[in-house]
RODO-2510 file (C-alpha; in nm, 4 decimals, decimal comma):
residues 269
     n   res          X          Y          Z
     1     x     1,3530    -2,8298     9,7821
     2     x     1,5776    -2,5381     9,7868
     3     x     1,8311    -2,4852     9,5061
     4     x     2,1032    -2,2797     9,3347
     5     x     2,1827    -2,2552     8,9618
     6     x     2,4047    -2,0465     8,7804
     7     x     2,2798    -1,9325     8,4581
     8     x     2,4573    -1,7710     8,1758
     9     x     2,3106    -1,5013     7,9062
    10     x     2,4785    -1,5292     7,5585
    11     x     2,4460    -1,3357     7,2504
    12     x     2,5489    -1,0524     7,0074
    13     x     2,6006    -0,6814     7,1189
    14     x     2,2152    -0,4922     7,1544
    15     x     2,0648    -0,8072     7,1142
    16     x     1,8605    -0,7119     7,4804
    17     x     2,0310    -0,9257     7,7055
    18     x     2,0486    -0,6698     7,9430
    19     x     1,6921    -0,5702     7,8867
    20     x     1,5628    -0,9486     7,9545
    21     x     1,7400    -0,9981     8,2605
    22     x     1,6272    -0,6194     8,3812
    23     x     1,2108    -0,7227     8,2703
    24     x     1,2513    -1,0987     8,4537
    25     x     1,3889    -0,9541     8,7836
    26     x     1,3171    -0,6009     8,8347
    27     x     0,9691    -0,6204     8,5679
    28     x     1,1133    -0,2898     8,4610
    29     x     1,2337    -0,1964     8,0694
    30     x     1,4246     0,0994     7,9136
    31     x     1,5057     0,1918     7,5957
    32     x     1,8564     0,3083     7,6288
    33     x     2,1139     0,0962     7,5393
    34     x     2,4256     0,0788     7,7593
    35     x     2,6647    -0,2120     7,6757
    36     x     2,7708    -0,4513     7,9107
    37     x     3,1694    -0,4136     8,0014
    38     x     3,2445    -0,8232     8,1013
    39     x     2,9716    -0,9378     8,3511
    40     x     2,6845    -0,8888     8,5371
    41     x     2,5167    -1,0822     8,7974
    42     x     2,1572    -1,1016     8,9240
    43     x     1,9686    -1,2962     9,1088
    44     x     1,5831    -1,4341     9,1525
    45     x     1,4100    -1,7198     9,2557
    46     x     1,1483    -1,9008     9,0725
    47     x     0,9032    -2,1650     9,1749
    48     x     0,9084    -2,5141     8,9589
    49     x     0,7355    -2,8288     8,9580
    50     x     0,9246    -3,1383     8,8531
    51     x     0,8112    -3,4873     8,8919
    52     x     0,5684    -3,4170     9,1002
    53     x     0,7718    -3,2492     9,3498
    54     x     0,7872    -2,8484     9,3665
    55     x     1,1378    -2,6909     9,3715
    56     x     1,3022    -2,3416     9,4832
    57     x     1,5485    -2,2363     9,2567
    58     x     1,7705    -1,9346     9,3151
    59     x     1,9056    -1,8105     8,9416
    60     x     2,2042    -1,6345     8,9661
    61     x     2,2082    -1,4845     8,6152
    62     x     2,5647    -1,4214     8,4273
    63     x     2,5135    -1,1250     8,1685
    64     x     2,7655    -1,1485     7,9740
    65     x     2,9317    -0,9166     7,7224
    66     x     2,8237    -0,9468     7,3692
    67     x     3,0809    -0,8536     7,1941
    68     x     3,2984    -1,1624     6,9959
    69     x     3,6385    -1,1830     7,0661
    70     x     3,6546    -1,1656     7,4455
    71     x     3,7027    -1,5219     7,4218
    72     x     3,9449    -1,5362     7,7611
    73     x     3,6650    -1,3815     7,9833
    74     x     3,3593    -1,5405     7,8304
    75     x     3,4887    -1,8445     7,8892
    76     x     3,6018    -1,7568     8,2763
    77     x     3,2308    -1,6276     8,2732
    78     x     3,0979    -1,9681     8,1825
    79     x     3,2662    -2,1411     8,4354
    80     x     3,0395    -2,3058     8,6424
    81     x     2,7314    -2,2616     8,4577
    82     x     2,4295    -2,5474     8,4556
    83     x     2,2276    -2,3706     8,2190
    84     x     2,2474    -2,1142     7,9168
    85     x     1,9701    -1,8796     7,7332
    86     x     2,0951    -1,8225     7,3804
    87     x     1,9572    -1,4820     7,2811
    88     x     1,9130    -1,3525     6,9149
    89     x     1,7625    -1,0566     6,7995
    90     x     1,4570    -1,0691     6,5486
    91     x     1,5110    -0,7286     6,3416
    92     x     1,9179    -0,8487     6,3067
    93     x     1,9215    -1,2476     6,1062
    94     x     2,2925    -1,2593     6,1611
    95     x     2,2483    -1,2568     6,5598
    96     x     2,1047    -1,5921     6,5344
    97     x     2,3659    -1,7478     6,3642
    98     x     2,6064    -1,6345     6,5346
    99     x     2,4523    -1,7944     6,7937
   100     x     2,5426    -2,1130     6,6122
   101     x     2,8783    -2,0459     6,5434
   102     x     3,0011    -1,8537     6,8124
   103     x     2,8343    -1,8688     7,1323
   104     x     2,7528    -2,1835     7,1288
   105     x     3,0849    -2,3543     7,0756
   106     x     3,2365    -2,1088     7,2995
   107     x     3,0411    -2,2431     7,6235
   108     x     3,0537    -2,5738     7,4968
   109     x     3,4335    -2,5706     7,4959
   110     x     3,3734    -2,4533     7,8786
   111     x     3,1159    -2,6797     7,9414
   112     x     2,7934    -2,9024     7,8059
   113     x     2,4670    -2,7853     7,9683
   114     x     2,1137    -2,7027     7,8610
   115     x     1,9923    -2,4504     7,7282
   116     x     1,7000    -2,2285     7,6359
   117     x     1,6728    -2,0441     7,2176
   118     x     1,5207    -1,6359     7,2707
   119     x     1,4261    -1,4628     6,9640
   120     x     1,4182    -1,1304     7,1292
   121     x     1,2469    -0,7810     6,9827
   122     x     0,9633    -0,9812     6,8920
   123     x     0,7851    -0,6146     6,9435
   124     x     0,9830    -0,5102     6,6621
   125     x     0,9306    -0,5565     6,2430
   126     x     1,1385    -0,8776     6,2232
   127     x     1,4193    -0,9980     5,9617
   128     x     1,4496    -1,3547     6,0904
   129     x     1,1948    -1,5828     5,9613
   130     x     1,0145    -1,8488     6,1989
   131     x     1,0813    -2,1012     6,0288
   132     x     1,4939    -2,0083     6,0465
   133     x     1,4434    -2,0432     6,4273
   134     x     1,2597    -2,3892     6,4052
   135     x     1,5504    -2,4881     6,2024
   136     x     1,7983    -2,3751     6,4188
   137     x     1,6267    -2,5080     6,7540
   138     x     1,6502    -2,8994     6,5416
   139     x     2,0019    -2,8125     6,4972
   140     x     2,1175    -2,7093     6,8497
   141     x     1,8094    -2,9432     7,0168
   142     x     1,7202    -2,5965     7,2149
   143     x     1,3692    -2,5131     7,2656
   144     x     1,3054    -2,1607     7,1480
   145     x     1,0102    -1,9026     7,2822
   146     x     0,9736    -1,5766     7,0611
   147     x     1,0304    -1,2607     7,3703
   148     x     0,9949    -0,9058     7,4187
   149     x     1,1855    -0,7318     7,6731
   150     x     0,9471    -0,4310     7,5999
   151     x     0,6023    -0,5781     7,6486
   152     x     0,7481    -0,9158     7,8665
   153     x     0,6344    -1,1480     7,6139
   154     x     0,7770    -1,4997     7,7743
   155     x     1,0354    -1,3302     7,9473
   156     x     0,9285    -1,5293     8,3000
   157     x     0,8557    -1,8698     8,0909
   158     x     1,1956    -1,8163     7,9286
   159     x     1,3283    -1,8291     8,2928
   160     x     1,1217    -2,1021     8,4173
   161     x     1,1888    -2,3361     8,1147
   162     x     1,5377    -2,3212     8,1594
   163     x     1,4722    -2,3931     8,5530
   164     x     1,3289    -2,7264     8,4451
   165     x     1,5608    -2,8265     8,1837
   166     x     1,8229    -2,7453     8,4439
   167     x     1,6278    -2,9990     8,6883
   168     x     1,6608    -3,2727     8,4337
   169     x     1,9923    -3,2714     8,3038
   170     x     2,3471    -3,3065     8,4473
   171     x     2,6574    -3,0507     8,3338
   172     x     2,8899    -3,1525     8,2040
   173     x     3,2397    -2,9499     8,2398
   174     x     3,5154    -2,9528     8,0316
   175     x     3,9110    -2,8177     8,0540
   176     x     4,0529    -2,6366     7,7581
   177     x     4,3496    -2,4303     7,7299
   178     x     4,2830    -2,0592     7,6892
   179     x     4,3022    -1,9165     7,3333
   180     x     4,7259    -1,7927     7,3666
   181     x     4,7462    -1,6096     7,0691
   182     x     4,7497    -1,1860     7,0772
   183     x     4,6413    -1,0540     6,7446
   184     x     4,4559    -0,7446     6,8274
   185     x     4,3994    -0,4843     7,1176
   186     x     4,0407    -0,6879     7,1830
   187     x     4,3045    -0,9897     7,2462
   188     x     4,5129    -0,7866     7,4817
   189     x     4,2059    -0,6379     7,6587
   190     x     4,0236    -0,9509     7,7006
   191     x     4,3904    -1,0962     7,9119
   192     x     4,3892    -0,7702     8,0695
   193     x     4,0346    -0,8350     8,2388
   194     x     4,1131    -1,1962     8,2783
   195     x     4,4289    -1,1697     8,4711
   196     x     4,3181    -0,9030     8,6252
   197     x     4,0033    -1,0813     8,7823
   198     x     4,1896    -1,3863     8,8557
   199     x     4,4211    -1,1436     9,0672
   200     x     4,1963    -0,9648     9,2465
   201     x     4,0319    -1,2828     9,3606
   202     x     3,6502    -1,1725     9,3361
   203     x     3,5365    -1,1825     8,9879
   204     x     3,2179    -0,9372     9,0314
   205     x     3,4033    -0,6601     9,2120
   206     x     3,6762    -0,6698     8,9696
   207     x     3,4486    -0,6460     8,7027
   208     x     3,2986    -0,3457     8,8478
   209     x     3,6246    -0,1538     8,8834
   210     x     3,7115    -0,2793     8,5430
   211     x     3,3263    -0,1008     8,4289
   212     x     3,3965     0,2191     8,6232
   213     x     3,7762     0,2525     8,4557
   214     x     3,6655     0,1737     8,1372
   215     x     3,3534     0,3980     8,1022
   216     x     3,5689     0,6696     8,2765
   217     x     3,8318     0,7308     7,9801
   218     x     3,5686     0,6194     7,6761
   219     x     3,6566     0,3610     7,6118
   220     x     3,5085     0,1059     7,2842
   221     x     3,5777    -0,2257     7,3371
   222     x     3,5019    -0,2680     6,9453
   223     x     3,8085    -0,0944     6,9010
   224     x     4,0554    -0,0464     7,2211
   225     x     4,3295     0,1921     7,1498
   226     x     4,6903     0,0798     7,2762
   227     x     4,6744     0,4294     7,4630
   228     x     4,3669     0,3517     7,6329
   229     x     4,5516     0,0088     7,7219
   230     x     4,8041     0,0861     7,8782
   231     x     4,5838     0,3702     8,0785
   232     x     4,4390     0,0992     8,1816
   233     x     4,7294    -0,1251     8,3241
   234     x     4,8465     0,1423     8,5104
   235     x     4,5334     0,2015     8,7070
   236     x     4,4598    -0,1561     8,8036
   237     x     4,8730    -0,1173     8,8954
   238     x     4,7492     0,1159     9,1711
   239     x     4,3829    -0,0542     9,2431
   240     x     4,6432    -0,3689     9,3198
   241     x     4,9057    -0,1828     9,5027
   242     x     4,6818    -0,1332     9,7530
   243     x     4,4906    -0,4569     9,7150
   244     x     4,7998    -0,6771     9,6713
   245     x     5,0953    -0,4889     9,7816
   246     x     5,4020    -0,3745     9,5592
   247     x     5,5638    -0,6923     9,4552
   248     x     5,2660    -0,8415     9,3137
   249     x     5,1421    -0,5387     9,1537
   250     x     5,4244    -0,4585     8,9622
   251     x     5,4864    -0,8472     8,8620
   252     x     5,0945    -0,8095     8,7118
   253     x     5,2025    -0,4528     8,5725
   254     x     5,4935    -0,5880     8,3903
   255     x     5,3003    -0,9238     8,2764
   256     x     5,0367    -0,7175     8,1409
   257     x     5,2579    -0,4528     7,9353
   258     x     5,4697    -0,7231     7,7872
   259     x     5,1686    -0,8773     7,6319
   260     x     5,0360    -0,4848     7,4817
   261     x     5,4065    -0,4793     7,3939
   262     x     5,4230    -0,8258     7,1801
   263     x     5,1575    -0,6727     7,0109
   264     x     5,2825    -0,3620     6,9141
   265     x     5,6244    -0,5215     6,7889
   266     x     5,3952    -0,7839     6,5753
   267     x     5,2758    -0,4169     6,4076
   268     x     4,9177    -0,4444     6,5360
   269     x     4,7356    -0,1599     6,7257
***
């Protein structure tokens, strides 16, 4: 039997998401860190048994960015997901907890579906203890496998246990307002992306022109600067001039800079 299941990657900034997903389809690794600008998808197919019955199951693999905050497009990301690896990095203790009280409620305000505990870097001297991820895995009720990007330590089985848990259980989705309030230039960046892939109407090529703009004037999504915003809103103004015609650009242009503008009369930048 042929299926299709989306899969999302969670977990802190450099905690080797990137890496994982590179080893599992490509069985290549590199050392140099580039961090993920909002998603990226890949796909492979792996071979399960289940009940005595083998299976087919194209992953198509969300990577999605690490960094906290983005709350608007991590949750867009999650949309749609049946199953989740959790990744935490074993030379940094707070990436696993964070795990716990970030990623986790995030997708499961998005939706409820199973998922998979990787204690990454295992390659590495580590700071997190086994016995904090045995805890954590009674906690969440995740399994957990200990992986290494580097070497491919239980990189495939981390793919192919999530295949099967996927087999056995059901998602289930949920509807919750997006977080409304505008605080900081990560707030107005993360509606910026949103809106600006709900506009463009294909999530992965707007994410890619959102990659290429932002890389192209430096910019740290740590730590947006309200220049670098509204750089920003003008070029998707002319990507969706093109793409969506006048009136609908400049209704998105003028949505967009009155939320960077609430922000800078509030005092923040």
């Amino acid at each position: 039997m042929e299926l299709k299941r989306k899969v999302v990657l969670l977990g802190d900034t450099a905690v080797g998401k990137t890496s994982l997903v590179r080893r599992f389809v490509f069985d290549q690794f590199s050392d140099r860190y580039i961090q993920t600008i909002g998603t990226k998808v890949s796909k492979k197919t792996v071979e399960v048994e289940y009940e005595g019955e083998k299976h087919s199951i194209t992953l198509v693999i969300w990577d999605v960015l690490g960094q906290q905050g983005y709350t608007n497009v991590q949750r867009a990301a999650f949309k749609g997901s049946d199953g989740a690896l959790f990744v935490c990095d074993l030379t940094r203790r707070d990436t696993l907890y964070s795990i716990l009280h970030y990623w986790l409620p995030t997708l499961e305000s998005v939706a409820g579906v199973p998922g998979v505990l990787l204690a990454n870097k295992s390659d590495l001297e580590w700071e997190i203890e086994k016995g904090e991820l045995e805890e954590i895995s009674r906690i969440t009720g995740m399994p957990y496998l200990i992986t290494s990007a580097k070497t491919g330590e239980n990189v495939e089985n981390a793919f192919v246990e999530l295949a099967k848990l996927m087999l056995m259980f059901k998602p289930v989705r949920s509807v919750e307002e997006e977080r409304r309030e505008v605080k900081s230039t990560k707030d107005v960046l993360d509606y910026i992306m949103t809106d600006f892939c709900r506009a463009y109407g294909n999530w992965n090529d707007a994410m890619a022109i959102l990659e290429a703009n932002m890389r192209a004037m430096g910019m740290d999504m740590r730590n947006p600067t309200m220049e670098q915003l509204r750089m920003l809103i003008e070029k998707l103004y002319r990507i969706e001039l093109y793409h969506l015609g006048q009136d609908q650009a400049q209704r998105n242009e003028i949505k967009r800079l009155g939320v960077l503008n609430r922000l800078e009369e509030n005092g923040d930048s």
